[in-house]
N, C-alpha and C positions, 0 to 999 in steps of 0.2 A: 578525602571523603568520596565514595563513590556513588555516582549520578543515579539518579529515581531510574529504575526499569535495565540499569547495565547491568549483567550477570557476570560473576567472579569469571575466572580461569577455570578454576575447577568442576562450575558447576555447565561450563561450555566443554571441558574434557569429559565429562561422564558418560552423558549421552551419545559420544561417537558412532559405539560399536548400534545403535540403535536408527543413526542418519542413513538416507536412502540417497545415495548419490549420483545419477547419472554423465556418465562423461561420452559428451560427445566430441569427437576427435579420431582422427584419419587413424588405422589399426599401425602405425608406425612404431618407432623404438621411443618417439615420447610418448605415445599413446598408451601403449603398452608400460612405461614408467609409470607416469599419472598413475593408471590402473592400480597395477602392484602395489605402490606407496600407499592410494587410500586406503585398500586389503591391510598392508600392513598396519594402517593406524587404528582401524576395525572397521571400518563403514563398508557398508552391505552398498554395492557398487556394480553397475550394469553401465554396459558402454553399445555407443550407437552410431552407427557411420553408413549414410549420408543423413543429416540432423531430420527426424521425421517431422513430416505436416501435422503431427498432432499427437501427445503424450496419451498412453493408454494408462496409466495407473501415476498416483502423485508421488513427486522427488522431494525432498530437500534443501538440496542444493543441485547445480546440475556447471560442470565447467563445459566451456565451448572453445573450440576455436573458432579463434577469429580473422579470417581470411579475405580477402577477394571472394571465394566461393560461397562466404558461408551471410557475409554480412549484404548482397542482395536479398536474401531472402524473406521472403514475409512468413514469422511464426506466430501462428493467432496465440498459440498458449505459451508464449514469452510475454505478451499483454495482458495475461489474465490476470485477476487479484489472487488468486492461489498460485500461482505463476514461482518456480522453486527460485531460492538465491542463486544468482549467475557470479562465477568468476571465468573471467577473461582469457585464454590462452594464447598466443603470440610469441611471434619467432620475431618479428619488427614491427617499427611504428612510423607512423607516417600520418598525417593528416583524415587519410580514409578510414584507417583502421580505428584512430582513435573517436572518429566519428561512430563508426561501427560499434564499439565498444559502448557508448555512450545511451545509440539506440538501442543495443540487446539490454541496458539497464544493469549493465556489471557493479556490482559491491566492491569487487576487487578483480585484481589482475596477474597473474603467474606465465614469467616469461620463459623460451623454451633454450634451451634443454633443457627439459624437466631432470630436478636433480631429486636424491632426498630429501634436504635440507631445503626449506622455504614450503613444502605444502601444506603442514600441519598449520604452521604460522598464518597462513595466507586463507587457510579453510575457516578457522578461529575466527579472524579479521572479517572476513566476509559477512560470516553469520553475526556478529556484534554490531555492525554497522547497518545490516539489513533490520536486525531487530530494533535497532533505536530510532533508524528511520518510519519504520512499521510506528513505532508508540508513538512519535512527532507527529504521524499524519492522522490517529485517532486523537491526539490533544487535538490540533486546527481543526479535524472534523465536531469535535464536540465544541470547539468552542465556535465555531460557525453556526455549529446548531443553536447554541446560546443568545447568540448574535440576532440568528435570526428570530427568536422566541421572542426577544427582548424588542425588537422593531414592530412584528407583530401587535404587541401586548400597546404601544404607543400609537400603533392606527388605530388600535380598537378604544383605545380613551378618546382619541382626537377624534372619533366619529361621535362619542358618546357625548362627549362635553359642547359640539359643535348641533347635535339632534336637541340635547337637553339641557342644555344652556346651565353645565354643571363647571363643577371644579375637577380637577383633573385627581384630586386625592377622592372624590365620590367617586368619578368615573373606571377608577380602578376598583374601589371598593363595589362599586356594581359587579364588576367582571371577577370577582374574587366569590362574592356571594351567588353567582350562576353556575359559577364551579361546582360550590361545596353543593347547592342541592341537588343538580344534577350528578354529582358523584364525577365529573370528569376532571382534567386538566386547566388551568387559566390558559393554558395558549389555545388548548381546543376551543375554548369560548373565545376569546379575542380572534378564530381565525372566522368563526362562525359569523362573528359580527363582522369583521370585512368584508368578507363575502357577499354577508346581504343587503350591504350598503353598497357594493358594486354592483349587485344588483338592482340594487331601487332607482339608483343612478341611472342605470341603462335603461330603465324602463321609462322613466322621467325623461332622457334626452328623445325617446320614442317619440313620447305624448305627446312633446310639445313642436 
């Protein structure tokens, strides 16, 4: 059975000749492979050396090497949320590099000599693993959101039931029927009523 939000093989090959790929890496005889191989798989491919301070137009995917030279560097749009999928490129490993690796936020890794064989594979993997991470972090974000509607919605009875010496099934039922006639949200009202119970509270510790 295959996982909520994985996409076939097929429907990760289709869209190739469509990927916008940037490779950054030194104009070498791997560089220059890398190059050629994406061309040959179809991806619309521009190469950049020395990695610039800031992307002018959005990638895809974007491969790096990863060096001594290249993993000091601070890239603001390697941090960004449109930020393209990194795969790793390396000639050895060692403690730095893999640290390196870890902070450019690589998907995957492609060791060098860059041959034919292993970049399709490695391109594939990248983008399947970056996709599923992407849908994992919109599940946690929504269900935080959740979380937090749901904590909300329980201050705002526990103010209500503690002001009007109610039951916590009225207190919601209050916050339910301010909804419907105002037309908005139950979190909007429960955020409303903490709010102005923090407020009344600070004007109270004023007063006295």
């Amino acid at each position: 059975m295959r996982r909520t939000g994985t996409r076939s093989t097929p429907e990760l090959l289709k869209d190739l000749r469509s990927l916008r790929v940037a490779v950054f890496h030194p104009r070498d005889n791997d560089g220059e492979q890398l190059i050629r191989q994406l061309q040959r798989i179809g991806c619309q491919v521009q190469a950049f050396w020395p990695l610039p301070g800031e992307l002018n137009e959005p990638f895809d995917v974007a491969f790096l090497a990863v060096n001594p030279e290249t993993i000091v560097l601070d890239l603001p749009w390697i941090k960004s949320e449109d930020a393209p999928i990194r795969v790793a490129v390396v000639n050895y490993e060692n403690p730095t590099i893999v640290d390196g690796m870890l902070r450019l936020g690589a998907s995957a890794v492609i060791a060098t000599p860059i041959r034919s064989f292993g970049v399709l594979s490695t391109l594939i993997l990248a983008r399947q693993l970056a996709g599923d991470l992407r849908q994992e972090r919109k599940r946690v974000a929504k269900l935080e959101s959740k979380l937090q509607s749901i904590r909300k919605i329980t201050d705002a009875k526990s103010v209500l039931m503690n002001s009007r010496k109610i039951s916590e099934e009225d207190a919601y039922a209050v916050i339910r029927d301010q909804a419907m006639v105002k037309r908005v949200t139950i979190e909007e009202i429960a955020t409303a009523i903490v709010n102005a119970n923090e407020i009344l509270s600070m004007v109270g510790v004023k007063s006295s």
